[in-house]
Backbone as a printed PyTorch tensor [residue, N CA C, xyz], in Angstrom:
tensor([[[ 86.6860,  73.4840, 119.4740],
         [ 87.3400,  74.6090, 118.8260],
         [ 87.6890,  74.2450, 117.3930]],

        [[ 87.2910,  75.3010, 116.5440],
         [ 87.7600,  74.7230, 115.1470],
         [ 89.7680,  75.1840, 115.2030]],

        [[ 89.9490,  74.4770, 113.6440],
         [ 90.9350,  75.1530, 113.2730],
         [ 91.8670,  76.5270, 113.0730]],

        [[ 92.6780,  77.1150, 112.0750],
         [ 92.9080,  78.5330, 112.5110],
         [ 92.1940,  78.6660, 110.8180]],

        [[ 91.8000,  80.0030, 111.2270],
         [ 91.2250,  80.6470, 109.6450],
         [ 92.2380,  81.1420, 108.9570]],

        [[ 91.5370,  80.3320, 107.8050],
         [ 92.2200,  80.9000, 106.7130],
         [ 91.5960,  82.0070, 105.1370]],

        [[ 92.5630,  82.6680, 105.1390],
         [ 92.0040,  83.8470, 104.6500],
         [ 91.7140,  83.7480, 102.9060]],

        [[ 90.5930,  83.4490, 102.4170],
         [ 90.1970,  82.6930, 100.8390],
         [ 91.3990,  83.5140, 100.0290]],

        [[ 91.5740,  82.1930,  98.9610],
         [ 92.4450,  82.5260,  97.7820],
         [ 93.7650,  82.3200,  98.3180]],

        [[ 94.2290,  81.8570,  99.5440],
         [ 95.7910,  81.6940,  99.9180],
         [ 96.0440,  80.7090,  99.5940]],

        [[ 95.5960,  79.4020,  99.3980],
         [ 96.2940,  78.4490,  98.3970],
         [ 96.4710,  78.7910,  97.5650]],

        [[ 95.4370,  79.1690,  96.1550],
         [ 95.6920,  79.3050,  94.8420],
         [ 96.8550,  80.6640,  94.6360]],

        [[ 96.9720,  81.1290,  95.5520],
         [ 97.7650,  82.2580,  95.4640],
         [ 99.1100,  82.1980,  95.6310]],

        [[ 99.3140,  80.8780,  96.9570],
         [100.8130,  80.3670,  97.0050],
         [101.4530,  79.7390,  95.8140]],

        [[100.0750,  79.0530,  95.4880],
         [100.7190,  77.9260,  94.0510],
         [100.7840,  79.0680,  92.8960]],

        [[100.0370,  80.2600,  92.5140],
         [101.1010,  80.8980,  91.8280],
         [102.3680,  80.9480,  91.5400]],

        [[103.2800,  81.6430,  92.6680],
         [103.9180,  81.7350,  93.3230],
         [105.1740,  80.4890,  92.7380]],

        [[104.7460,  79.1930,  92.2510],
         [105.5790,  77.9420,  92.0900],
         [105.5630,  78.2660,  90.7440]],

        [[106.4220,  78.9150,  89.8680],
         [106.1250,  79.3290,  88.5630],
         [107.6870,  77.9780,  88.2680]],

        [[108.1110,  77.8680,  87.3080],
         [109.0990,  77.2320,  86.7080],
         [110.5220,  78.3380,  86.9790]],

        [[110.2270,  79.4800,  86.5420],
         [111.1210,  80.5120,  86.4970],
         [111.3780,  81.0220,  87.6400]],

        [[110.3580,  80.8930,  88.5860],
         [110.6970,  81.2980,  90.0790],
         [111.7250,  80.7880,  90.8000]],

        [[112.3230,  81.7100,  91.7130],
         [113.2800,  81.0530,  92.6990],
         [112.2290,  80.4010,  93.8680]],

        [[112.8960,  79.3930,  94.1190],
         [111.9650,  78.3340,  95.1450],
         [111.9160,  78.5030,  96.4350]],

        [[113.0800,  79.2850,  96.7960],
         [113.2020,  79.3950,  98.3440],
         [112.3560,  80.3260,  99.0800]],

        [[111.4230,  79.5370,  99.6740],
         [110.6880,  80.3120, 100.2510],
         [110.5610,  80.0310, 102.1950]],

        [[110.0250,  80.9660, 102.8350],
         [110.1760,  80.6080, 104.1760],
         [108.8520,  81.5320, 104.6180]],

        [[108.5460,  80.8020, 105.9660],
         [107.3320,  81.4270, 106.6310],
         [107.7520,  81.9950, 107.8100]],

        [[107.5320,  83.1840, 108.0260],
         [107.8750,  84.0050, 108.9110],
         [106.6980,  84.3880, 109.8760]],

        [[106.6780,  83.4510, 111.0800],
         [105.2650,  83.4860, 111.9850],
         [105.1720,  83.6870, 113.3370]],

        [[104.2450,  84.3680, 113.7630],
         [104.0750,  84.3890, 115.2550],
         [102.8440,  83.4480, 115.5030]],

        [[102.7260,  82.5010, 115.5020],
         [102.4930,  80.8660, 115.1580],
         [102.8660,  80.0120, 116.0950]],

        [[102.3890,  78.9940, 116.2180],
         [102.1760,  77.7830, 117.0450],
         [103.3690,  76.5570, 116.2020]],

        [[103.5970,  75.4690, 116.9730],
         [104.7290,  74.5400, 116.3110],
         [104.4560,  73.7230, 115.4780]],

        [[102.9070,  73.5270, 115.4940],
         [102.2690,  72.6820, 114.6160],
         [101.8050,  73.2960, 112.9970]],

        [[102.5050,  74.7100, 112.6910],
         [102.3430,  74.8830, 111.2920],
         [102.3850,  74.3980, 110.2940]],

        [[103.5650,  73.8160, 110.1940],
         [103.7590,  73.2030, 108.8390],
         [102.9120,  71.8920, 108.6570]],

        [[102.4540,  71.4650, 109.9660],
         [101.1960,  70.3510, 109.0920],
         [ 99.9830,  70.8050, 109.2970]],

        [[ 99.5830,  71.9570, 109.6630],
         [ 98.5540,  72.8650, 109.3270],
         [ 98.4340,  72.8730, 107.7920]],

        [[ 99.4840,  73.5140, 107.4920],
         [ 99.8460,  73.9870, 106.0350],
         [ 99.5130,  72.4890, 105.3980]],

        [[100.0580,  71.3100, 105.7680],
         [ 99.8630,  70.0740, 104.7500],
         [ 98.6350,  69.6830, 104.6700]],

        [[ 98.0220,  70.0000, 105.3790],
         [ 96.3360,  69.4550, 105.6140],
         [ 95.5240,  70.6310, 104.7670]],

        [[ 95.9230,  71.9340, 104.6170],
         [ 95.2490,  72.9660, 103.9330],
         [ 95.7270,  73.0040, 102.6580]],

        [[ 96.5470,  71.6940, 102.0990],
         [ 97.2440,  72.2140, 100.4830],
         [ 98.2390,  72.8690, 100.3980]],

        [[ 99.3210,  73.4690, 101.8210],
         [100.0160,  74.1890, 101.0480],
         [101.4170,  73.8570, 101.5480]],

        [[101.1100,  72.5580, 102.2970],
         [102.4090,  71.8500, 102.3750],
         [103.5710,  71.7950, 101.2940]],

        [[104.8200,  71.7570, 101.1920],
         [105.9220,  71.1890,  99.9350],
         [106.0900,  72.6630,  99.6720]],

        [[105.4420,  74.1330,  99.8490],
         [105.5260,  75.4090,  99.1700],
         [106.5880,  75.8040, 100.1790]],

        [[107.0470,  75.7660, 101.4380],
         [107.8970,  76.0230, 102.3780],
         [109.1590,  75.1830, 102.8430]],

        [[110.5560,  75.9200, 102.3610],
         [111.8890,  75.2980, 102.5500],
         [111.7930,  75.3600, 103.9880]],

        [[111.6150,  76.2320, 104.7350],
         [111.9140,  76.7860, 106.3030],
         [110.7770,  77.4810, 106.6740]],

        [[110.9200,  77.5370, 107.6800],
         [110.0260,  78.0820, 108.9750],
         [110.7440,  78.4940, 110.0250]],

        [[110.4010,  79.7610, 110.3210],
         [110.6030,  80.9490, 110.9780],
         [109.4110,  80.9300, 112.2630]],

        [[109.2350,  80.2540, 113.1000],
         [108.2770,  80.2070, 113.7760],
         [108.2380,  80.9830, 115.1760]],

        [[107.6150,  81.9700, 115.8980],
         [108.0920,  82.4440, 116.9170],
         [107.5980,  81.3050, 118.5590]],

        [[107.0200,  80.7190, 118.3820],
         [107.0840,  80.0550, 119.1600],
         [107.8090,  78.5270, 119.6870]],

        [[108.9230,  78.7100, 118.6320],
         [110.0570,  77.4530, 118.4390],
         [111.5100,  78.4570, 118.8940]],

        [[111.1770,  79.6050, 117.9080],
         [112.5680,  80.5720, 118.7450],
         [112.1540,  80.9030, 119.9010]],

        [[111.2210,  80.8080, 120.3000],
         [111.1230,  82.0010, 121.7820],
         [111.0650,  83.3920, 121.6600]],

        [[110.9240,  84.1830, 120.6660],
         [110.3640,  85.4590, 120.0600],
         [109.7110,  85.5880, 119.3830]],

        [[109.2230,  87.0860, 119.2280],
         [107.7860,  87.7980, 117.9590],
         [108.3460,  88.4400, 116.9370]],

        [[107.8050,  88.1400, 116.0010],
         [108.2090,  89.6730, 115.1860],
         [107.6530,  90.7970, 116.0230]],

        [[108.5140,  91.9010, 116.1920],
         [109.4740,  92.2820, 114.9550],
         [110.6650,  92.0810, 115.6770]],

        [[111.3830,  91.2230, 116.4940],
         [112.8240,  91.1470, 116.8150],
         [113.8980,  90.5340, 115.3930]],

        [[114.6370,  90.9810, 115.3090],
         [115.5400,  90.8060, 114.1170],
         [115.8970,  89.5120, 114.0050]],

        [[115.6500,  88.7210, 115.0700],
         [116.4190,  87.2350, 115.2440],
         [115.5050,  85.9900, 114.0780]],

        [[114.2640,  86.6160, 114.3920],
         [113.1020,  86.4510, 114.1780],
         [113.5020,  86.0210, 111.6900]],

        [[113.7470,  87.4250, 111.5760],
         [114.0070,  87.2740, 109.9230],
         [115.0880,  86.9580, 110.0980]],

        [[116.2300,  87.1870, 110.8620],
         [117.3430,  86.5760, 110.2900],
         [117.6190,  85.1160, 110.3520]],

        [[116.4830,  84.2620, 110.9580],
         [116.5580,  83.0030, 111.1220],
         [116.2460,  82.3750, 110.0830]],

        [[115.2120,  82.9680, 109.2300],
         [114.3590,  82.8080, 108.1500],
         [115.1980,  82.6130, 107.0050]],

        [[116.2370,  83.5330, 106.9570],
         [116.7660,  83.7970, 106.1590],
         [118.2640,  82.6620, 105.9480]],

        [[118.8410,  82.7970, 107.2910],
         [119.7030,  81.5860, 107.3870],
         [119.1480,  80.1590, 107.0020]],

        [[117.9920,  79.9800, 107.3770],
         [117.6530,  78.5940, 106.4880],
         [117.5200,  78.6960, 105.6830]],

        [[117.4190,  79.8020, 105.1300],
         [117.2870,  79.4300, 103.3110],
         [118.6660,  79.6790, 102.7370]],

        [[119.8190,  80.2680, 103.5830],
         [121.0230,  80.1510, 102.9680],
         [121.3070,  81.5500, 102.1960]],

        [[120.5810,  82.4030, 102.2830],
         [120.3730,  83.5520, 101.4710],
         [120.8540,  84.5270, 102.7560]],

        [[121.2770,  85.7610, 101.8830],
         [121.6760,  87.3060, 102.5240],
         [120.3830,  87.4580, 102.6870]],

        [[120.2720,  88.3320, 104.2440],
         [118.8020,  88.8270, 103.8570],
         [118.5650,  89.8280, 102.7300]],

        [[119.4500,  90.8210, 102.6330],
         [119.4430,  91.0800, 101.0550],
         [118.5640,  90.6680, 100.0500]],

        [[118.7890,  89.4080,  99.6350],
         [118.3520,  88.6840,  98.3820],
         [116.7120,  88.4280,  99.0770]],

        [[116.3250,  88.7670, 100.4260],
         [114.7620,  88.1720, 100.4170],
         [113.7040,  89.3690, 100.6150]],

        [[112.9260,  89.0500, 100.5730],
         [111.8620,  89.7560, 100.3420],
         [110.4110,  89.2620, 101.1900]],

        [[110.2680,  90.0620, 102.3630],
         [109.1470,  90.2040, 103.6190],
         [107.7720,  90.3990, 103.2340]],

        [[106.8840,  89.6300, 102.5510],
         [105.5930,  90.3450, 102.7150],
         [104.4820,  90.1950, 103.9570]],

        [[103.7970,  91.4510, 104.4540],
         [103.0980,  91.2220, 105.4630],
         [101.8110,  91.8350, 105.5040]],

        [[100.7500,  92.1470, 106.3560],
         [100.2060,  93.1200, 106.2120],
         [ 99.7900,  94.0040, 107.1700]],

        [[101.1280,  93.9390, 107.7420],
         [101.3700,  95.1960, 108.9430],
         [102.7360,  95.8470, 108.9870]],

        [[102.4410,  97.3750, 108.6220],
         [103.8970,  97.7760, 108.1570],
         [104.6890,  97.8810, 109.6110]],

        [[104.2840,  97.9430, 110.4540],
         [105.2960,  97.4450, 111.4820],
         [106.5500,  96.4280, 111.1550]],

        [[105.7580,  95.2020, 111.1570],
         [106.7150,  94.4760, 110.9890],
         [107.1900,  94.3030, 109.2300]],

        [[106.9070,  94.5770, 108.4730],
         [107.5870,  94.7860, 107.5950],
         [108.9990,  96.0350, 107.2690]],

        [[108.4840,  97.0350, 108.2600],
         [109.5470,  97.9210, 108.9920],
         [110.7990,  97.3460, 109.2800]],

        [[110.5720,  96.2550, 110.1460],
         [111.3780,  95.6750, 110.6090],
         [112.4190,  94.5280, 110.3310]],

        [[111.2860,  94.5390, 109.1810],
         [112.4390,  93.2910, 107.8640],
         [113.2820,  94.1010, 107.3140]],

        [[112.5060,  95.2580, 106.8060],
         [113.6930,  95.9730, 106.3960],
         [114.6460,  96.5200, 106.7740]],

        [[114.9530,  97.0700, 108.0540],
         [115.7760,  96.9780, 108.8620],
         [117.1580,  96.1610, 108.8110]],

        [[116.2890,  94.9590, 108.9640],
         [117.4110,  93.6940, 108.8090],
         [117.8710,  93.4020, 107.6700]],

        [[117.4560,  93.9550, 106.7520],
         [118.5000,  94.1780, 105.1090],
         [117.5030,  93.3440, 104.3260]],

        [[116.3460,  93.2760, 104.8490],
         [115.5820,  92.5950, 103.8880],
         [114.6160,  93.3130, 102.8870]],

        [[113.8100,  92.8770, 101.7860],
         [113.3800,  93.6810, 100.6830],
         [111.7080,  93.7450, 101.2930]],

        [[111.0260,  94.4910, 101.4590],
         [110.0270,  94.9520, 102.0240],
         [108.4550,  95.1610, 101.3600]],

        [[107.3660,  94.8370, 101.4120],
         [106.3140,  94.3790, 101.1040],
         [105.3130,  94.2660, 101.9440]],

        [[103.8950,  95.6100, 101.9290],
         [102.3470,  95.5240, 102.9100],
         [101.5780,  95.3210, 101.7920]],

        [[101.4070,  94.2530, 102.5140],
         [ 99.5030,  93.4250, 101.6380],
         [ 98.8300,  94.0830, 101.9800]],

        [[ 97.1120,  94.5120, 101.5030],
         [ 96.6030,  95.0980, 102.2360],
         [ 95.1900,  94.3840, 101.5380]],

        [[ 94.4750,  93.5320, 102.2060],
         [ 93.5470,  93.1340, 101.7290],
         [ 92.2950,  94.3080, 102.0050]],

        [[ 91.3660,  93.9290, 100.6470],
         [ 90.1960,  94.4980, 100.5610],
         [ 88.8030,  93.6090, 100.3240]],

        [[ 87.7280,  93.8540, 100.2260],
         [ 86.6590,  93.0800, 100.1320],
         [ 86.0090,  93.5940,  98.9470]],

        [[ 86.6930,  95.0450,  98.3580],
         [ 85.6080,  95.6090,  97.5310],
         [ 87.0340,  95.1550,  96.0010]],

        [[ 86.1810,  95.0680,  95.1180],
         [ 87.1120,  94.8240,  93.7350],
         [ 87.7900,  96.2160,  93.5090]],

        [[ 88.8060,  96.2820,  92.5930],
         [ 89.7650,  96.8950,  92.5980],
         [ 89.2560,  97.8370,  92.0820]],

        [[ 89.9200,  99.5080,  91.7090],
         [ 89.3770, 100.6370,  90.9120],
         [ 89.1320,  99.9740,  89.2060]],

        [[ 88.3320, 100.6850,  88.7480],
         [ 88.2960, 100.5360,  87.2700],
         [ 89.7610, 100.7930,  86.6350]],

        [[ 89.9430, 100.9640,  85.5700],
         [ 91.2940, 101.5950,  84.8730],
         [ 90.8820, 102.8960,  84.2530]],

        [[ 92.2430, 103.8430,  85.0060],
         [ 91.8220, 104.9690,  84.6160],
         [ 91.6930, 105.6970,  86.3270]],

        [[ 90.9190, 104.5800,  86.6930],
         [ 91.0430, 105.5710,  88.4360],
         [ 91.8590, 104.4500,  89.2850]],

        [[ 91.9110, 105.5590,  90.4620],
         [ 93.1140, 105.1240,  91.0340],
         [ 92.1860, 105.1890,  92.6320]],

        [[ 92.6440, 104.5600,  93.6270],
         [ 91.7220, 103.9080,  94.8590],
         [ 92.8480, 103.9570,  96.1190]],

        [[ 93.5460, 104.6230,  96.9140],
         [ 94.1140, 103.9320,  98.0470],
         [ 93.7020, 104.4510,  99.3620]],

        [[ 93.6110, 102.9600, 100.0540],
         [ 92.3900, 102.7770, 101.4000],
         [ 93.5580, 102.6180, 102.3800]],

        [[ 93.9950, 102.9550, 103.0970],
         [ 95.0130, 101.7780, 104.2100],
         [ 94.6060, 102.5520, 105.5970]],

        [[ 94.1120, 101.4350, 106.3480],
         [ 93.0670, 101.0440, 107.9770],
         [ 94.1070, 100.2940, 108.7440]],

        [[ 93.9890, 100.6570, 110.0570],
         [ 94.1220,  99.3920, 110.6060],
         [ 93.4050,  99.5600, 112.1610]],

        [[ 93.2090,  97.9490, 112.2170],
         [ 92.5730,  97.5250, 113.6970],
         [ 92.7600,  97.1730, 114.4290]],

        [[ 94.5170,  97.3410, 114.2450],
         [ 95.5390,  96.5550, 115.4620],
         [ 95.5490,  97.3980, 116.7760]],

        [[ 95.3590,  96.2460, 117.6950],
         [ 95.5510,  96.7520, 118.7540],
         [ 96.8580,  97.3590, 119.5650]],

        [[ 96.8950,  98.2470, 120.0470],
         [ 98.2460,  99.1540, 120.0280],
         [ 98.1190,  99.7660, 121.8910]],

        [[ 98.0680,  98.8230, 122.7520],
         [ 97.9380,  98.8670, 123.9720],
         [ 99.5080,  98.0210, 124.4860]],

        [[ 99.8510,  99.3580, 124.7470],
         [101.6100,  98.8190, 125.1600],
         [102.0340,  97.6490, 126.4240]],

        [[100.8770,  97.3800, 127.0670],
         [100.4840,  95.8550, 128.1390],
         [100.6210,  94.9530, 127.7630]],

        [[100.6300,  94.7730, 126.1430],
         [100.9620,  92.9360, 125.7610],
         [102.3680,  93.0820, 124.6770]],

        [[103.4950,  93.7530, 125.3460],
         [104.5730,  93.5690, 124.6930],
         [104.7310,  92.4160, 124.5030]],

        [[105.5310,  92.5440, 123.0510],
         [106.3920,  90.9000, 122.2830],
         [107.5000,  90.6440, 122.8450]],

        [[107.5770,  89.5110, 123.4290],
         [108.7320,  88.6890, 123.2340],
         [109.6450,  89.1200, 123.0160]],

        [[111.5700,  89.1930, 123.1870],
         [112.4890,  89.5490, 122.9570],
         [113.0910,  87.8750, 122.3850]],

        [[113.9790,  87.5980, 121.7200],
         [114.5260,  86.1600, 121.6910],
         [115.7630,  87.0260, 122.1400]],

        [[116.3650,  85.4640, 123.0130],
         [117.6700,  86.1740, 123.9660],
         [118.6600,  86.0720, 122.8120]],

        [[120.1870,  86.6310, 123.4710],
         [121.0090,  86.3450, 122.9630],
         [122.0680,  85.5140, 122.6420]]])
């Protein structure tokens, strides 16, 4: 079995992201396995993550609230002050909810409109069969 895929341009895109002026605190918010963060060190993008939000270390999925507000407690921040990007407005729904600042990626394959025109596509292929409910984390 290989590794997990990764989706091109997410390194160079995190290390953006490390600007001088930027605030540093950043956290990964995952329905993920325990072995992430040295996933991440072996793919380059180790040292970019204060915390990890992992659902298979809490015992829940997104979108349970326990889920961002854990995220958020390690970084010491209101959820307020953070900001969810995903690319399923479900669970970005659900950050916001929890007082967090809200953000859907939406990748494409085709280059962007020219300037001057304007382009919006939004699909999805999620499966939506109510038999594989998420996880609750207890209380």
């Amino acid at each position: 079995m290989g590794g997990p895929a990764r989706r091109p341009g997410t390194a160079p895109t995190v290390a953006t992201q490390r600007r001088p002026w930027a605030r540093p605190d950043s956290a990964v918010v995952s329905d993920a396995w325990p072995e992430l963060p040295h996933l991440h060190d072996g793919v380059g993008l180790g040292g970019y993550f204060e915390a990890y939000a992992i659902s298979a270390v809490l015992g829940c999925t997104k979108p349970d609230p326990q889920v961002y507000q854990h995220a958020s407690d390690a970084l010491g921040l209101a959820p307020e002050r953070c900001l969810f990007v995903d690319d399923d407005p479900e669970l970005v729904r659900a950050a916001i909810a929890v007082g967090y600042q809200g953000c859907v990626a939406l990748a494409t394959a085709s280059p962007p409109p020219a300037r001057g025109q304007s382009s919006i596509s939004v699909g999805s292929s999620r499966w939506s069969d109510d038999s594989h409910r998420r996880p609750q984390c207890s209380d």
